[in-house]
N, C-alpha and C positions, 0 to 999 in steps of 0.2 A: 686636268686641263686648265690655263691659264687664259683668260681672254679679255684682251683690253675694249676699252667700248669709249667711246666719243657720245659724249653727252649726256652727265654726270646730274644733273637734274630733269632732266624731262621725264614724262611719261613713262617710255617704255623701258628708259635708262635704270628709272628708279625701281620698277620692276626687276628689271635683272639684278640689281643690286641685292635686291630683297631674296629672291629664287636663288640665288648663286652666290651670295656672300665671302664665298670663299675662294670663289674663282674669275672671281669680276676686278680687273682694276676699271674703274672709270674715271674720266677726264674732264671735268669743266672747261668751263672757259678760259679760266687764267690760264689753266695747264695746255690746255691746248683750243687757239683761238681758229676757228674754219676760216675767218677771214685772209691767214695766212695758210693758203694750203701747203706749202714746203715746210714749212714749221709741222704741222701734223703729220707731214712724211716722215721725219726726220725722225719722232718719238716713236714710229712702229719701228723704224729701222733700229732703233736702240732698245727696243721693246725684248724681252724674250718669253712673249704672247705665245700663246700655239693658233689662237685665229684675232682675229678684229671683228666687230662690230660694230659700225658706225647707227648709231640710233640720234643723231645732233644733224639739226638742222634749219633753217631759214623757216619759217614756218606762215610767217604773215600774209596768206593769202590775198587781202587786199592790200595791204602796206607793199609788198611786191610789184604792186603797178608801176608806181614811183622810186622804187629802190633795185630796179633789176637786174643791175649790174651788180650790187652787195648780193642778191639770191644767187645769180649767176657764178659769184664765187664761191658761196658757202654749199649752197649746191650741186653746184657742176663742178668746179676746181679743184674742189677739197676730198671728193671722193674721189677723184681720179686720179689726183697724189697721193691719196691713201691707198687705193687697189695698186699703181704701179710702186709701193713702199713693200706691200703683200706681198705682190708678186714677186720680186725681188728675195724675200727670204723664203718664199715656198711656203706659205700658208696664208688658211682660208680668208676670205675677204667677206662679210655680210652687210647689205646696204639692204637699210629701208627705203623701198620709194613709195608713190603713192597713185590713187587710181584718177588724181589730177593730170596724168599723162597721155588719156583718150578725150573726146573731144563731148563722150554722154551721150552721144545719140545712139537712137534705135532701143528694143530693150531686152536685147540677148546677152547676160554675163561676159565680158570680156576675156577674150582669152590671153596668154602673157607674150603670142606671134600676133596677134591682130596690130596694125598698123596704129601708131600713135599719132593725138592730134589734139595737144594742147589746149587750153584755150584760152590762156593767160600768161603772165610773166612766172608764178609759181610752174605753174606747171611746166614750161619750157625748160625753166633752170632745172626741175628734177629731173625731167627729160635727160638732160645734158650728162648729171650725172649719171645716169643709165650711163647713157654711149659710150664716156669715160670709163668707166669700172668695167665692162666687157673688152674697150682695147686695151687696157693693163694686160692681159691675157691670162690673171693668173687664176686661181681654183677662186671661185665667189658663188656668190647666190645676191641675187637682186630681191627683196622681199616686196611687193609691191601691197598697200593694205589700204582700208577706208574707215575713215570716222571712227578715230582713237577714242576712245572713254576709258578713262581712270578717277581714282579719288585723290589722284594730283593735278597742280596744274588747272589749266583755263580747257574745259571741254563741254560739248553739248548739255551731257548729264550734270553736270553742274550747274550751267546755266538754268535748266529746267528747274532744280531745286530750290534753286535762289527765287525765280520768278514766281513759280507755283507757290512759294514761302506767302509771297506780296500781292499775287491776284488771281480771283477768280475766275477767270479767261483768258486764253492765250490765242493768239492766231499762229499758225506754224505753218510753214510749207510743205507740202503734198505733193510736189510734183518732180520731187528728187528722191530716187531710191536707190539704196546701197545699203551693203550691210555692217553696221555697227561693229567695232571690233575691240573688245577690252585688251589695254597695254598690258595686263598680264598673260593675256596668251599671245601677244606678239612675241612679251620675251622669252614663253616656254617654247614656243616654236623656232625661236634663235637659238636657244639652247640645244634644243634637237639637230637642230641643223647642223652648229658648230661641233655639236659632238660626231657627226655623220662622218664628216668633211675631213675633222683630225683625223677619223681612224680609216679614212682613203674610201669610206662608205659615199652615196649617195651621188649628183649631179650636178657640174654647174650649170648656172641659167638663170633664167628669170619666172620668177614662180606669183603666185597667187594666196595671197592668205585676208580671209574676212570675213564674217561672224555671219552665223544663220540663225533664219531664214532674211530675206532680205526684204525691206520694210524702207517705208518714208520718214522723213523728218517726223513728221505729223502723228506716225503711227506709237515710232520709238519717244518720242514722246508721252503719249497715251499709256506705252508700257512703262515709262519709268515714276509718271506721275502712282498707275496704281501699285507697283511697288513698292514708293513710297509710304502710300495712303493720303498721297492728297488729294483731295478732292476740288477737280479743276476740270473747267471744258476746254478741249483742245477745236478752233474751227479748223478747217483744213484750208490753205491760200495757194494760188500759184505760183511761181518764183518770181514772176512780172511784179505782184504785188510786194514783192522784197528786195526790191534792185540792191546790189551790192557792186561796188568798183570793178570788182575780178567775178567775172561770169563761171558758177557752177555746172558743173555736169547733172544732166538729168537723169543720166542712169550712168550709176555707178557700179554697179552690178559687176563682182570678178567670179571666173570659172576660176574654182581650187583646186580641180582633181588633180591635175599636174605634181603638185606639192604632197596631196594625198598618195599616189603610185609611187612619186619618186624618195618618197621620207618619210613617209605613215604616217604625216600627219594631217588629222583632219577638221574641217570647219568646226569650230565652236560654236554652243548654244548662247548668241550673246544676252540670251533673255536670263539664261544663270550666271554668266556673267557679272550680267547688271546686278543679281545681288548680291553676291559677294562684293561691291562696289558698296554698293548701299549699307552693306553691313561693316566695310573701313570705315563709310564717312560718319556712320553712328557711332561706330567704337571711338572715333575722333573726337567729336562732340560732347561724348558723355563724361 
């Protein structure tokens, strides 16, 4: 199985790279820029990939307030001329999206039919790309996921380590929960999938994938500091007390079974996750 993947440095990118080595071509930016979505059409159309995986994307949740027309095309345009490039040669399509696409309220895990409801310019523009990539019509999977942590990259877990390095207390936010999901089981779950889909296995749609059990900023915190071993107090704050540009969901919360029934595959423990994390950034270090 041959499978080209959009976004040759990121997170979950660089996991497939790692897991699949031999079966990953992947695409930077130079190679392939989202801003021109035709341009990325045009490399699957010449591709002879057996599926796509689009893991590249606009990511600046608050930078997005002001820039939402550049989200709106790296987001929305770009996968939707890559699904209609898919579809076009008859194979699989896999978009990451993310659980920026519900609006957070209530605290019942979201399901991947529950009606979507934004609440910022990110989220809109992934949005978009959803609606895009289902009217391409061709065989896809939508992966929708939350609060990526890897030992690449700019992510929570990182920042935690940095800070915890520098001070004795932290204030964190409590009042947003969603569950943590390491980019290395994003990308072994793409991998499953991709392999499903080549071999006329499994369902298209829009699925659910993100790490158990589901916990606060404040708590995943608390685990990743005693993982560590540093010794740091976490307060717990409300998200008021953290105003950011682009307003967070307070519950992030996705139901997975969907993904479980239709692909075996099932939620990760992202508390072993995290250390296998912890155990790259040490190997890194030392």
């Amino acid at each position: 199985m041959k499978l080209l993947v959009f976004g040759k440095s990121g997170q979950v990118a660089r996991e497939l790279q790692r897991q699949a080595p031999d079966q990953v071509v992947a695409l930077d930016r130079a190679a392939a820029d989202l801003s021109d979505p035709e341009a990325c059409a045009a490399l699957i159309a010449a591709s002879d990939a057996d599926a796509v995986i689009n893991a590249a994307a606009y990511t600046g949740v608050d930078r997005a307030e002001e820039e939402e027309a550049l989200a709106m095309t790296i987001n929305g345009a770009a996968p939707a001329a890559m699904a209609r490039a898919a579809a076009a040669k008859g194979i699989p399509f896999i978009h990451i999206s993310t659980d920026y696409v519900f609006d957070g309220r209530g605290a019942r895990p979201w399901r991947p039919a529950d009606a979507p409801g934004p609440l910022g310019a990110y989220g809109r523009s992934k949005l978009r790309g959803e609606e895009g990539v289902r009217a391409a019509g061709g065989r896809h999977v939508i992966l929708r996921t939350s609060w990526v942590f890897s030992a690449h990259g700019q992510n929570f877990v990182k920042t935690m380590l940095r800070l915890g390095a520098e001070r004795e207390r932290l204030t964190i936010v409590a009042d947003q929960i969603g569950g943590p999901t390491a980019a290395a089981d994003i990308a072994a779950a793409c991998l499953g999938i991709a392999r499903q889909l080549v071999a006329g296995q499994g369902k298209s749609g829009t699925y659910h994938y993100a790490g158990a059990p589901d916990v606060s900023w404040a708590g995943f915190a608390r685990e990743t500091f005693a993982q560590a071993g540093l010794d740091v107090a976490v307060s717990d704050i409300p998200s008021s007390a953290y105003p950011t540009p682009a307003r967070r969901p307070g519950n992030s919360r996705l139901d997975c079974g969907d993904l479980e029934k239709d692909f075996s595959i099932p939620r990760p423990d992202w508390r072993e996750s995290l250390g296998a994390v912890l155990n790259d950034l040490q190997k890194a270090f030392s």
